[in-house]
ZATILUM-213448 format. One record per residue: residue in one letter; x, y, z of N, C-alpha, C, O in turn. Coordinates in Angstrom, 1 decimal. Each point is the difference from the previous one (the first is absolute). Layout:
% ZATILUM-213448
aa a | n_px X | n_py Y | n_pz Z | ca_px X | ca_py Y | ca_pz Z | c_px X | c_py Y | c_pz Z | o_px X | o_py Y | o_pz Z
...
% end
This chain:
% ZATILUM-213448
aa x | n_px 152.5 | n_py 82.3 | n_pz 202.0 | ca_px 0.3 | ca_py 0.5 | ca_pz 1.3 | c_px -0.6 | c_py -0.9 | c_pz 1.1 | o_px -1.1 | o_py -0.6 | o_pz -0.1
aa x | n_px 2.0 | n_py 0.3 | n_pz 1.2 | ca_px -0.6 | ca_py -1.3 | ca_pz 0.8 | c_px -0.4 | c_py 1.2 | c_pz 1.1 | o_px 0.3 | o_py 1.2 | o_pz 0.1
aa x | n_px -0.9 | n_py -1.8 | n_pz 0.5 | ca_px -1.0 | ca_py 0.4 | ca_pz 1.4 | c_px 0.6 | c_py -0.5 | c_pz 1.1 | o_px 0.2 | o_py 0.6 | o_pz 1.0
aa x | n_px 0.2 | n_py -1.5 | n_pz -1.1 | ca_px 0.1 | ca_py -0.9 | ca_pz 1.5 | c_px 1.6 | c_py -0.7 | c_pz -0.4 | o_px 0.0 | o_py -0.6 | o_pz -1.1
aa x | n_px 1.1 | n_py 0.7 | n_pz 1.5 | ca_px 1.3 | ca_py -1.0 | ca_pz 0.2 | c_px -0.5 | c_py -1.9 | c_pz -0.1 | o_px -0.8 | o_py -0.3 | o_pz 0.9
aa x | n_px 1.0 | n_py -0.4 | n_pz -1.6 | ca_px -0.5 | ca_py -1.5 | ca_pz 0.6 | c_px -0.1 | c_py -0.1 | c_pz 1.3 | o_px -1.2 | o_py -0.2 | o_pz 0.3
aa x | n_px 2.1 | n_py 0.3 | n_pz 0.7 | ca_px 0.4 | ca_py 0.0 | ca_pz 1.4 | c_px -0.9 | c_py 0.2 | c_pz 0.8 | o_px -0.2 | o_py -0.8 | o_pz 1.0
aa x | n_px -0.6 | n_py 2.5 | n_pz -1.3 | ca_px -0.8 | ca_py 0.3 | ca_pz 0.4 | c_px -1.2 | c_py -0.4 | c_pz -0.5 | o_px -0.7 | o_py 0.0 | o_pz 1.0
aa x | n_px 0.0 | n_py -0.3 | n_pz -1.9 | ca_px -0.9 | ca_py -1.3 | ca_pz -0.7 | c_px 0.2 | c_py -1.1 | c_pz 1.7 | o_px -0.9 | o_py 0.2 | o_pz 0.9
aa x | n_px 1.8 | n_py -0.9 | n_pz -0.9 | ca_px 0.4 | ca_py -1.3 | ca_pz 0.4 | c_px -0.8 | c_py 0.3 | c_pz 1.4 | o_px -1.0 | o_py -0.5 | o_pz 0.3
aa x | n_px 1.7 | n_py 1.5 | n_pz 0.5 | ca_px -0.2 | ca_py 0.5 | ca_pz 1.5 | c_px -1.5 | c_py -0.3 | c_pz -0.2 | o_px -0.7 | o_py -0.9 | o_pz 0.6
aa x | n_px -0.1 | n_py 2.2 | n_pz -1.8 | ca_px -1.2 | ca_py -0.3 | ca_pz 0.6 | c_px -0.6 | c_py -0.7 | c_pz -0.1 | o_px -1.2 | o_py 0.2 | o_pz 0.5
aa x | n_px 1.3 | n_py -1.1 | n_pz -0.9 | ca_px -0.9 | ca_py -1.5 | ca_pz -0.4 | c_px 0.6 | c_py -1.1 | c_pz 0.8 | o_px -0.4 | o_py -1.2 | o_pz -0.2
aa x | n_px 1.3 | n_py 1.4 | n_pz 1.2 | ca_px 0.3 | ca_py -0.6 | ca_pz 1.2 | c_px -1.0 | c_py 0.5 | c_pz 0.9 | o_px -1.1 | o_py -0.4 | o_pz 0.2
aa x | n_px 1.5 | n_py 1.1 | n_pz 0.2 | ca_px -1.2 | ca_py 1.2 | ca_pz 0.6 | c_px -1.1 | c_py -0.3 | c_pz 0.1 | o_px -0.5 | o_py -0.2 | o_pz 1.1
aa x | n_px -0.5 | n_py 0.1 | n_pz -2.5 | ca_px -1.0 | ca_py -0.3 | ca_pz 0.2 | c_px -0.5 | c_py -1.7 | c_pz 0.0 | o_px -1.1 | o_py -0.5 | o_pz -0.2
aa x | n_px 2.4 | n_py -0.1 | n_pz 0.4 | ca_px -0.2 | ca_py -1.5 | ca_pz 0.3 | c_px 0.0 | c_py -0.1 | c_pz 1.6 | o_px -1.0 | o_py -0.3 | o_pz 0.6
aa x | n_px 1.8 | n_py 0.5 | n_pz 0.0 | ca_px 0.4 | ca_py 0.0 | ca_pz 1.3 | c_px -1.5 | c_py 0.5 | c_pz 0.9 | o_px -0.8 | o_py -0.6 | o_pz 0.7
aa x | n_px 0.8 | n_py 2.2 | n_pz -1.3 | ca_px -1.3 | ca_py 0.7 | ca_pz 0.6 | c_px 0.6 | c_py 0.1 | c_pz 1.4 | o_px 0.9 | o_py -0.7 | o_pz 0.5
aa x | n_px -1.7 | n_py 1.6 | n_pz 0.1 | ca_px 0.0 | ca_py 0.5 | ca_pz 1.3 | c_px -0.7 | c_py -0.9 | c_pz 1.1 | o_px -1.0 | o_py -0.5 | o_pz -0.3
aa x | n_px 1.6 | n_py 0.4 | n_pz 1.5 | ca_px -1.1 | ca_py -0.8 | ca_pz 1.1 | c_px 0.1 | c_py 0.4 | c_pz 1.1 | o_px 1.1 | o_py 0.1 | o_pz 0.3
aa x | n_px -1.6 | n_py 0.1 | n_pz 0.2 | ca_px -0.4 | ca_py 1.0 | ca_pz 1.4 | c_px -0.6 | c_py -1.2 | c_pz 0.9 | o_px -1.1 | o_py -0.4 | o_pz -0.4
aa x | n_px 1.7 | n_py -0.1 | n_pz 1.4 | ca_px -0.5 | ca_py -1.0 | ca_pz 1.2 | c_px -0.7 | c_py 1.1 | c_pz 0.8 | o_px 0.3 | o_py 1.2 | o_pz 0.3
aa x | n_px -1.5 | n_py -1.9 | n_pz 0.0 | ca_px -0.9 | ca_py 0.4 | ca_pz 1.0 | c_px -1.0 | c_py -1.0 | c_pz 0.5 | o_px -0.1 | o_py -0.8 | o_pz -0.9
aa x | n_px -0.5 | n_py 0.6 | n_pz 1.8 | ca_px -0.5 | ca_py -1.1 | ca_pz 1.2 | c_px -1.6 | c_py 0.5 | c_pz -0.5 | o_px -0.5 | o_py 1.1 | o_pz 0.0
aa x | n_px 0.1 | n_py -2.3 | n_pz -0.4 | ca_px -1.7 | ca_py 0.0 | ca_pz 0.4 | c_px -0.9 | c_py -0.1 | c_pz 0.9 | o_px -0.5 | o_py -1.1 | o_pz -0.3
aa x | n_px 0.0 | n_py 1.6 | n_pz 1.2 | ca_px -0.5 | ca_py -0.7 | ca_pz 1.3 | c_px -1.1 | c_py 0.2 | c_pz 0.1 | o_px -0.3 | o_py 1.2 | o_pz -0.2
aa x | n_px -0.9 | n_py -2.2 | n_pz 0.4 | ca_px -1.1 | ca_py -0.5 | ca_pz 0.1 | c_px -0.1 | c_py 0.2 | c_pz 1.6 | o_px 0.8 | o_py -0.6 | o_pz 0.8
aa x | n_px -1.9 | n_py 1.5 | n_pz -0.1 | ca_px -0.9 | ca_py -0.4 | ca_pz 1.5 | c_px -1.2 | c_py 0.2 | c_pz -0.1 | o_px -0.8 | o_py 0.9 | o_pz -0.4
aa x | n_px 0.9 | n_py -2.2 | n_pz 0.8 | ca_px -1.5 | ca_py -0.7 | ca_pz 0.4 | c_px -0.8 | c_py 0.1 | c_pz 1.2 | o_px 0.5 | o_py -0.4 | o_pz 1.0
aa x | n_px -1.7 | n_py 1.0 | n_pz -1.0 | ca_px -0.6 | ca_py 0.0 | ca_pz 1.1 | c_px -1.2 | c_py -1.5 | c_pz 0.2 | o_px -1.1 | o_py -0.2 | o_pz -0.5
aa x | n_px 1.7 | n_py -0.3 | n_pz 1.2 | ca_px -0.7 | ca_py -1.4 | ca_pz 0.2 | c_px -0.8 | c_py -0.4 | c_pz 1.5 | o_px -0.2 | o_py -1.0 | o_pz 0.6
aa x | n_px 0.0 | n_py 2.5 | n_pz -0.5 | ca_px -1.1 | ca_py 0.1 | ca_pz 1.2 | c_px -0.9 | c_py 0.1 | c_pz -0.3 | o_px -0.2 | o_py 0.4 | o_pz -1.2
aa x | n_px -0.6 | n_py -0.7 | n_pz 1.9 | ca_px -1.8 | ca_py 0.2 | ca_pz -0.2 | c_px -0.9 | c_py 1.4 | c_pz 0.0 | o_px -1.2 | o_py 0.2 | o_pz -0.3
aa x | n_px 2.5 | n_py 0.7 | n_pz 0.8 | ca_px -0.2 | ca_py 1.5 | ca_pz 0.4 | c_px 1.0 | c_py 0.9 | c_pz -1.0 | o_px 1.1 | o_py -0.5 | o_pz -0.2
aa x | n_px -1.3 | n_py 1.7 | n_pz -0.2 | ca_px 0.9 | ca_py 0.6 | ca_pz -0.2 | c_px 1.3 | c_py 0.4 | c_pz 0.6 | o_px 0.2 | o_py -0.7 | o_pz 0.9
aa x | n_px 0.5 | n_py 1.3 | n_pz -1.1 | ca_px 1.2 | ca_py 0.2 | ca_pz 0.8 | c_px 0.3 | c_py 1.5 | c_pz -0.2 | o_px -0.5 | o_py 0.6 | o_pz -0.9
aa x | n_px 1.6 | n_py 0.1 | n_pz 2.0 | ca_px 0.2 | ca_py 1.4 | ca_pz -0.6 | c_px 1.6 | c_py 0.5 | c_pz 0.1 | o_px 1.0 | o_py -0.7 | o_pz -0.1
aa x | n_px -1.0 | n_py 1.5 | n_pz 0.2 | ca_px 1.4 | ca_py 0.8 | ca_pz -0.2 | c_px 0.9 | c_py -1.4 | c_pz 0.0 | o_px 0.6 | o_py -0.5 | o_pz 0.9
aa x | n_px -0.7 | n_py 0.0 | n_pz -2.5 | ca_px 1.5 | ca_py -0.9 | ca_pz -0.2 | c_px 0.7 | c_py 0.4 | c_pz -0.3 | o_px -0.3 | o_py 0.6 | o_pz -1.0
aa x | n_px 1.9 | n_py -0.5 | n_pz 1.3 | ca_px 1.3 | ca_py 0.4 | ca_pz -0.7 | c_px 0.5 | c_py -1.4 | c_pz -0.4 | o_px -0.4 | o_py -1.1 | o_pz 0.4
aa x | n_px 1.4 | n_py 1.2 | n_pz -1.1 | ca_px 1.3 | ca_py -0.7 | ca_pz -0.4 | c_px 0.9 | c_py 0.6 | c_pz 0.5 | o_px -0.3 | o_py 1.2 | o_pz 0.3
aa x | n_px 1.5 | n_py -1.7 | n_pz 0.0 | ca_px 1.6 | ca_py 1.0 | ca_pz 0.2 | c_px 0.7 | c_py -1.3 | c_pz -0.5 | o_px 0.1 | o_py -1.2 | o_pz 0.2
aa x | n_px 0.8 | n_py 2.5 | n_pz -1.2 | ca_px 1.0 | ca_py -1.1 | ca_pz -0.3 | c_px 1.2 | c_py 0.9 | c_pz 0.0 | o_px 0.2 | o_py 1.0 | o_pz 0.6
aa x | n_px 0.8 | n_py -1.8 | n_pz -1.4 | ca_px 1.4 | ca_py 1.1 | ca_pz 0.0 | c_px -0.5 | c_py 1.3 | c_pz -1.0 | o_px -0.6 | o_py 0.1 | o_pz -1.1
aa x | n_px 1.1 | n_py 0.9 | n_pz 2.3 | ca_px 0.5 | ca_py 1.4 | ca_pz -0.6 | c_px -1.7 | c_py 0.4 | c_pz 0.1 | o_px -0.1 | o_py 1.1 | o_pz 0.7
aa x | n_px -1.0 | n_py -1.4 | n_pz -1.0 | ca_px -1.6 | ca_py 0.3 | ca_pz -0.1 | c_px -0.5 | c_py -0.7 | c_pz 0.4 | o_px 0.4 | o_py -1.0 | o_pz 0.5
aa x | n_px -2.2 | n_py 1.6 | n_pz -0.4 | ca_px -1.2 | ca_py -1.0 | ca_pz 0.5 | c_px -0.9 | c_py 0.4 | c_pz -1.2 | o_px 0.4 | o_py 1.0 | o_pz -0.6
aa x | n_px -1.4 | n_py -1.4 | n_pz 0.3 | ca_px -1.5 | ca_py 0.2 | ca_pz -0.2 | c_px -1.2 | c_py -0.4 | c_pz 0.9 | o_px 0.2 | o_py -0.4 | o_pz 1.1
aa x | n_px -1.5 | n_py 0.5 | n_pz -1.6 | ca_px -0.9 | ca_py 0.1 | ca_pz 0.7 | c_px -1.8 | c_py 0.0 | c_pz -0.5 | o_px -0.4 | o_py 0.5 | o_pz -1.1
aa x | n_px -0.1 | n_py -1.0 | n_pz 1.7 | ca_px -1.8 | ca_py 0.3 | ca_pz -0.3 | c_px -0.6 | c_py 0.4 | c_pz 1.3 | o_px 0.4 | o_py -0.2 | o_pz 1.2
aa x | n_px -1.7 | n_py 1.1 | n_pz -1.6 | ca_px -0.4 | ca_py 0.1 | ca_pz 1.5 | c_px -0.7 | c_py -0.7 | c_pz 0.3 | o_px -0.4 | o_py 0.0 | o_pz 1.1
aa x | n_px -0.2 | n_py -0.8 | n_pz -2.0 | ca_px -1.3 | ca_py -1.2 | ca_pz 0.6 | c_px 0.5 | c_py -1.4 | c_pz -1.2 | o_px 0.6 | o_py 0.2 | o_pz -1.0
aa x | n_px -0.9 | n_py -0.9 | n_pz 1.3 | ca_px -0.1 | ca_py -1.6 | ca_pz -1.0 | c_px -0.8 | c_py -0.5 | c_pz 0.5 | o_px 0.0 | o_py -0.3 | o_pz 1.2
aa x | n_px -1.3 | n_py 0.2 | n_pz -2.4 | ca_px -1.0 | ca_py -1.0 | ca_pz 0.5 | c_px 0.0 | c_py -1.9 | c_pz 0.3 | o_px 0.8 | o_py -0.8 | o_pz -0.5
aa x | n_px -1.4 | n_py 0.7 | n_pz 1.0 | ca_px -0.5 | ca_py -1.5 | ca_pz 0.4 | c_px 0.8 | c_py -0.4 | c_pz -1.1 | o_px 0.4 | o_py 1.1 | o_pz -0.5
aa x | n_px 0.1 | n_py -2.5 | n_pz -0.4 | ca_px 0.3 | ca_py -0.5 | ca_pz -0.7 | c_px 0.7 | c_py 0.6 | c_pz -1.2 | o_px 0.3 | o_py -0.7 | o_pz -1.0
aa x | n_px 0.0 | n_py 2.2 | n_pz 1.1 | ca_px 0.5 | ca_py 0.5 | ca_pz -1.0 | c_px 1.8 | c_py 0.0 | c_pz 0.0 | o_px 0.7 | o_py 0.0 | o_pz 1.0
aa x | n_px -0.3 | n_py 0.1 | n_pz -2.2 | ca_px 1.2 | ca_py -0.5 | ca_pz 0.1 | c_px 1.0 | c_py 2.1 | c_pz -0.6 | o_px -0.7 | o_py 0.9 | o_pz -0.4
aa x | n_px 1.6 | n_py -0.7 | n_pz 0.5 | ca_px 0.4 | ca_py 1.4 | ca_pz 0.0 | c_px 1.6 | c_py -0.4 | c_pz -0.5 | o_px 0.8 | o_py -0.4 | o_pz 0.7
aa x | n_px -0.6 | n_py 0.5 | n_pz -2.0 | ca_px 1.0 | ca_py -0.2 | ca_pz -1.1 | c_px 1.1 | c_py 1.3 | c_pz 0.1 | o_px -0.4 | o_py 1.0 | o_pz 0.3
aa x | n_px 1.5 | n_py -1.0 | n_pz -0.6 | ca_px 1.3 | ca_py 0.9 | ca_pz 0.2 | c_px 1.0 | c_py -0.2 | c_pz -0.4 | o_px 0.1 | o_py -1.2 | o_pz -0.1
aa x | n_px 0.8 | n_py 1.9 | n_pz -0.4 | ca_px 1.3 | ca_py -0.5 | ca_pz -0.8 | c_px 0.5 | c_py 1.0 | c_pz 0.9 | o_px -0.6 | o_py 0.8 | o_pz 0.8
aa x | n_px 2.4 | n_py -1.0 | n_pz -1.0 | ca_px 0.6 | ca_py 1.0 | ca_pz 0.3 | c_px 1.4 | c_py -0.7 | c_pz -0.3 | o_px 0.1 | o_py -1.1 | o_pz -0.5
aa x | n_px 0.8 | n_py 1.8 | n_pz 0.8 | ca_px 1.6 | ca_py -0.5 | ca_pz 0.0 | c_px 0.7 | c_py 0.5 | c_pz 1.5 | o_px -0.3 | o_py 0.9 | o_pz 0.8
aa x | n_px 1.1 | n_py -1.8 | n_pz -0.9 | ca_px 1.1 | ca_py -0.4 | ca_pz 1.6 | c_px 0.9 | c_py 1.2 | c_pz -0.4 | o_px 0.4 | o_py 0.1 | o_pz -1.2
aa x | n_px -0.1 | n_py 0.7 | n_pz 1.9 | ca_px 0.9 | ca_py 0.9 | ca_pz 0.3 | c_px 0.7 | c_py -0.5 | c_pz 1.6 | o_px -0.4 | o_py 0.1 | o_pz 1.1
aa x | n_px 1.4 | n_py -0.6 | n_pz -1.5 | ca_px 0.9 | ca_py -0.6 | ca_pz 1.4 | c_px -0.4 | c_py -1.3 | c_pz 0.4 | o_px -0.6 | o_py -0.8 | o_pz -0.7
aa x | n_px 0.9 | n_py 0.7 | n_pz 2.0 | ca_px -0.6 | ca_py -1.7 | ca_pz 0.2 | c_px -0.4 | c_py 0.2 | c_pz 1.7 | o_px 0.5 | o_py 0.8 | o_pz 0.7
aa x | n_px -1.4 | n_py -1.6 | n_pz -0.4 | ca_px -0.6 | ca_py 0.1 | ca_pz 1.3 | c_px -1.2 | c_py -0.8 | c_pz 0.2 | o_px -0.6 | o_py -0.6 | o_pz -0.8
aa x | n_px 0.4 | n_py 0.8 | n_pz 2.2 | ca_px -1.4 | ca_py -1.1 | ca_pz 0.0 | c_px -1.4 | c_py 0.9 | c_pz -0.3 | o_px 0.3 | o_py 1.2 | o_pz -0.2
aa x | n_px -1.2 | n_py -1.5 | n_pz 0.1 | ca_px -1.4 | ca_py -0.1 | ca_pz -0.4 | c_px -1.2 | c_py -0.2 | c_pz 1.2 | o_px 0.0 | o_py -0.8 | o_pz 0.9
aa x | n_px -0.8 | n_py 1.5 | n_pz -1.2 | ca_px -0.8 | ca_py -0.3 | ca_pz 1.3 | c_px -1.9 | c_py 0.7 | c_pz -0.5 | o_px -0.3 | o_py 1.1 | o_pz -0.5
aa x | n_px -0.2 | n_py -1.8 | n_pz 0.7 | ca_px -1.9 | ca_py 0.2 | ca_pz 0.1 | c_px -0.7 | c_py 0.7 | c_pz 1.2 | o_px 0.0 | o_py -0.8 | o_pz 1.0
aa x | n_px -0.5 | n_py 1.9 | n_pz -0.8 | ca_px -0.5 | ca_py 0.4 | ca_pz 0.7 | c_px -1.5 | c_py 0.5 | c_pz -0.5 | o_px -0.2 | o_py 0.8 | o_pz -0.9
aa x | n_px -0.6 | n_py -1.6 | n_pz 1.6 | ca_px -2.0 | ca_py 0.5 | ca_pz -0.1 | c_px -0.2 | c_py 0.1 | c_pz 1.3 | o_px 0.7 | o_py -0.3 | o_pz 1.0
aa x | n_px -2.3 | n_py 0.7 | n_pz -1.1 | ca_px -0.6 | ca_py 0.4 | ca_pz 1.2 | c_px -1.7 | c_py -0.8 | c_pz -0.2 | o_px -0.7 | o_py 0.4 | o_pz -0.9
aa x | n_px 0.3 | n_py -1.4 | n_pz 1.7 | ca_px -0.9 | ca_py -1.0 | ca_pz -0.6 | c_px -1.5 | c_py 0.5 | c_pz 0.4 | o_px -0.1 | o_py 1.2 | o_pz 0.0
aa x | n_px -0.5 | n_py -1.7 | n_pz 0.3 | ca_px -1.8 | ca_py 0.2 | ca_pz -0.1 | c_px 0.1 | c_py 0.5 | c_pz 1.3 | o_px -0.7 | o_py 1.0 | o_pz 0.2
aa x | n_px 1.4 | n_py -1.5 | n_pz 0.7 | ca_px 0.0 | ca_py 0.5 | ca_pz 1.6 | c_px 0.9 | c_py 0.7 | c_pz 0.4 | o_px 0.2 | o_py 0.2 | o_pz 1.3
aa x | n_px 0.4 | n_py 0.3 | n_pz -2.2 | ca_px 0.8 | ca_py 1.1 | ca_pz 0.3 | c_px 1.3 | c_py 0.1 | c_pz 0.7 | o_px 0.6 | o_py 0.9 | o_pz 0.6
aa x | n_px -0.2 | n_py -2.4 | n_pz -1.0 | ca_px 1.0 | ca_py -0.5 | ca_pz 0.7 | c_px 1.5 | c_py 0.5 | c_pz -1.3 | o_px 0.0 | o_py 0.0 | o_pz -1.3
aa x | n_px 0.9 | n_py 0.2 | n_pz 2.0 | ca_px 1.1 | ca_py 0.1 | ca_pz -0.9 | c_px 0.8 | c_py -1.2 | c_pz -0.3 | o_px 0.1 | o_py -0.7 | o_pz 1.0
aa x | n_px 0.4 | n_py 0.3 | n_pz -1.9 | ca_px 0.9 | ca_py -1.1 | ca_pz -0.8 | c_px 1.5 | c_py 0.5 | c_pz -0.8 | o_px 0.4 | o_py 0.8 | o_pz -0.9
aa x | n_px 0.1 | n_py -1.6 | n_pz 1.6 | ca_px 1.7 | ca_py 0.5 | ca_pz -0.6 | c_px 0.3 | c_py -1.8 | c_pz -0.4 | o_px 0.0 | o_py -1.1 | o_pz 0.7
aa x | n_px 0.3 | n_py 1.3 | n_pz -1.9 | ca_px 0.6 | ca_py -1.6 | ca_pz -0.4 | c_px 1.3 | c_py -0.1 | c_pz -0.9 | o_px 0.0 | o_py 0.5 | o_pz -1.1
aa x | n_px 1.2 | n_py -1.1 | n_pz 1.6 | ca_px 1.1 | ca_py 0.2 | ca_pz -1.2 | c_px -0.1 | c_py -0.5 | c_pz -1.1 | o_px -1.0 | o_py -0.7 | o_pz 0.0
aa x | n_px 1.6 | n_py 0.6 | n_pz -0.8 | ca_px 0.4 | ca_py -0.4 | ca_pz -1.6 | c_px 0.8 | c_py 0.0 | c_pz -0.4 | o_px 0.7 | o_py 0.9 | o_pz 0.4
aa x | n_px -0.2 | n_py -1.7 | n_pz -1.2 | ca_px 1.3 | ca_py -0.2 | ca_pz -0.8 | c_px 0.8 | c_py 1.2 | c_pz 0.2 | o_px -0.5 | o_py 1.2 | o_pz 0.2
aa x | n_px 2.0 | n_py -1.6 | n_pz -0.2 | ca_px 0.9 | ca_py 0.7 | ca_pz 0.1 | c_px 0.0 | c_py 0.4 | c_pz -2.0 | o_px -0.3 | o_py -0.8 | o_pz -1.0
aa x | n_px 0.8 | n_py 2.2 | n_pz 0.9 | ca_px 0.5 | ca_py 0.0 | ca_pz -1.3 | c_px 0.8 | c_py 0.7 | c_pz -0.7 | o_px 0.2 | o_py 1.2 | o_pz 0.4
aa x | n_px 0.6 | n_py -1.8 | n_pz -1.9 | ca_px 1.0 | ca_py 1.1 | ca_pz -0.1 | c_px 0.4 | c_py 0.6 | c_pz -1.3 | o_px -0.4 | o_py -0.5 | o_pz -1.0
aa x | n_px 1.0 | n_py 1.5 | n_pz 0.8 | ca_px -0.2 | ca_py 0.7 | ca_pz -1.0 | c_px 0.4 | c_py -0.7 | c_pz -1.2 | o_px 1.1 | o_py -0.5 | o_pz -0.1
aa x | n_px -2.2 | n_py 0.5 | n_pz -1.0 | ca_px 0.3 | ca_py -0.8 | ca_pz -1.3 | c_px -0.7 | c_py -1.1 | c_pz 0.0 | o_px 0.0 | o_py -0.8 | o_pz -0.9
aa x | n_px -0.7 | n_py 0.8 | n_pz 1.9 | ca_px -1.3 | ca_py -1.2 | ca_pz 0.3 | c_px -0.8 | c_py -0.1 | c_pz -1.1 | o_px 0.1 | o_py 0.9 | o_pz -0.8
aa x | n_px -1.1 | n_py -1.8 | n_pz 0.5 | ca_px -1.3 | ca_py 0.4 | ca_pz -1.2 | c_px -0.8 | c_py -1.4 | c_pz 0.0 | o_px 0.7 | o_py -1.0 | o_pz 0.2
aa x | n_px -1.6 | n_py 0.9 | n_pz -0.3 | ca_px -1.2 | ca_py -0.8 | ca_pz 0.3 | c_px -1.2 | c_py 0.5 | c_pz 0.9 | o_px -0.3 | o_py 1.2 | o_pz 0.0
aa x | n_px -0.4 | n_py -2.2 | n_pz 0.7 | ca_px -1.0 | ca_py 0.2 | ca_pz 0.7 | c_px -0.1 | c_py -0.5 | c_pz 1.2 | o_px 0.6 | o_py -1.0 | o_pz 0.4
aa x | n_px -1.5 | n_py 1.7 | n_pz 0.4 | ca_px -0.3 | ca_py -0.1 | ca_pz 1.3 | c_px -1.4 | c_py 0.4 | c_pz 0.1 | o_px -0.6 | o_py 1.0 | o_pz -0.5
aa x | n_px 0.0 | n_py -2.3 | n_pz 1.7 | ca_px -1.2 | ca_py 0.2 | ca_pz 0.1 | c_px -0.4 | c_py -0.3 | c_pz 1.6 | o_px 0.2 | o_py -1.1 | o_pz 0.6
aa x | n_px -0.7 | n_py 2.1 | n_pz -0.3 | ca_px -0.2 | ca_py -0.2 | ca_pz 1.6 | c_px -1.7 | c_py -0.1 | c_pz 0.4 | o_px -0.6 | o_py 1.1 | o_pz 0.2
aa x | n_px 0.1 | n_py -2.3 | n_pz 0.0 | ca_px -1.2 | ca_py 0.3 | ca_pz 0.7 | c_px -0.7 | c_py 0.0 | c_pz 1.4 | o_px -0.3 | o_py -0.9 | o_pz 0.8
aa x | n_px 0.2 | n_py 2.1 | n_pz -0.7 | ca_px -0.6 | ca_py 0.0 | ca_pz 1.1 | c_px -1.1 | c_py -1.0 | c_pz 0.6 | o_px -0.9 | o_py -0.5 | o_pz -0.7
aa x | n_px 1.2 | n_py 0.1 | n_pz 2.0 | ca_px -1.2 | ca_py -0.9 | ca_pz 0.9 | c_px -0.4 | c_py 0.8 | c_pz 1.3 | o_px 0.4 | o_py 1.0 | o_pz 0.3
aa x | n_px -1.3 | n_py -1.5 | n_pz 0.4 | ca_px -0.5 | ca_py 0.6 | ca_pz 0.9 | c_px 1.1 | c_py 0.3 | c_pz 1.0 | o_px -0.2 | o_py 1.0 | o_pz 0.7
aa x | n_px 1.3 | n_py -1.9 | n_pz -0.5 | ca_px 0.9 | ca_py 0.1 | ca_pz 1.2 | c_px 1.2 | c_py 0.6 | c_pz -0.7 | o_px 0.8 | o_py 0.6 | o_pz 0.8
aa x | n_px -0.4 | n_py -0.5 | n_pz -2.1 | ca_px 1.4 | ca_py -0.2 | ca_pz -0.3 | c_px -0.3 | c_py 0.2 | c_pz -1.5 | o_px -1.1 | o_py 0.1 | o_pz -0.5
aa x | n_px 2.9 | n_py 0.0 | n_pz -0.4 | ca_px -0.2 | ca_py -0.6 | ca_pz -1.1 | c_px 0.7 | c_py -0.7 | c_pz -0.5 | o_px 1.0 | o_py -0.4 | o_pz 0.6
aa x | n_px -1.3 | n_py -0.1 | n_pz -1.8 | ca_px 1.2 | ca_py -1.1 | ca_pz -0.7 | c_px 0.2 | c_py 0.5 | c_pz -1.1 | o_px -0.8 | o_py 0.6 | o_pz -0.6
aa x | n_px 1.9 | n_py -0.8 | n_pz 0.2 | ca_px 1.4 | ca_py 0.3 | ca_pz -1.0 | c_px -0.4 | c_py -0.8 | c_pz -1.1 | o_px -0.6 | o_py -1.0 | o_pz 0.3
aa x | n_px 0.9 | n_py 1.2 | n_pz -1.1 | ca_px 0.5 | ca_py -0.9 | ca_pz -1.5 | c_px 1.1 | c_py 0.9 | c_pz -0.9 | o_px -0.3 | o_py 1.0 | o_pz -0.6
aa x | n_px 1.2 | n_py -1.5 | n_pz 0.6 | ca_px 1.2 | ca_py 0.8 | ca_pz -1.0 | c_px 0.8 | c_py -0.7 | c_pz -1.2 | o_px 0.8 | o_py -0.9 | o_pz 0.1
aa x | n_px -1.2 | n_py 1.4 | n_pz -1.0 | ca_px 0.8 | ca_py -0.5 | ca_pz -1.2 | c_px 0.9 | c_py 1.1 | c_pz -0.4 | o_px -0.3 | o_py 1.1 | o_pz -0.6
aa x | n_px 1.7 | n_py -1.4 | n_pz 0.9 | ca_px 0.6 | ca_py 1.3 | ca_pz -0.5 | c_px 1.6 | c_py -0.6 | c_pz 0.1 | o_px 0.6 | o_py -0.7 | o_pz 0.7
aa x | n_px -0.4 | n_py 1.7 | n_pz -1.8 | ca_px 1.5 | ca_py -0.9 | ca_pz -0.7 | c_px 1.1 | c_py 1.0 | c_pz -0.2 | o_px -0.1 | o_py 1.1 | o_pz -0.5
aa x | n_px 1.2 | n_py -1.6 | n_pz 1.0 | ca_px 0.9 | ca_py 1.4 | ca_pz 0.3 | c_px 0.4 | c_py 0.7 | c_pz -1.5 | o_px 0.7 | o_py 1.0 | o_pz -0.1
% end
């Protein structure tokens, strides 16, 4: 008595060649102030995340996935209490790689590796 058709044999051992992949963005911020920093968001398409403090030199790791496409933007609040809004890459859905933004005392800078 067989269990399985060949066919269906075949499917699943395609299946588990192919495997599943789910694109999603890694992003790396860096606090490369000499001070802590506080209420940082991200915003990206469709969501944001968030910490309420990042210390002096510490770095704050995140995945997530692009739902839609849109620009990107960094918002902290620095030792002096000053507010910061910085843009970032535009991005779009089905994106996947990395992005890394570190923060400076005035601003930040970008690095993106990410592949449609």
């Amino acid at each position: 008595m067989r269990l399985f058709p060949r066919h269906a044999l075949a499917l699943l051992a395609l299946a588990a060649l192919t495997g599943c992949h789910s694109h999603y963005v890694a992003i790396d911020v860096r606090n490369a102030t000499p001070s802590p920093i506080s209420l940082l968001e991200f915003d990206y398409p469709s969501a944001s995340f968030g910490v309420e403090t990042l210390a002096a030199g510490a770095t704050y790791h995140y995945r997530f996935k692009i739902l839609g496409n849109g620009p990107t933007k960094l918002l902290w609040t620095d030792a002096a209490h000053l507010e910061h809004t910085v843009p970032g890459p535009s991005l779009s859905e089905g994106q996947e790689g990395t992005l890394t933004a570190t923060i400076t005392p005035s601003t930040a800078a970008w690095a993106s590796h990410l592949k449609p």
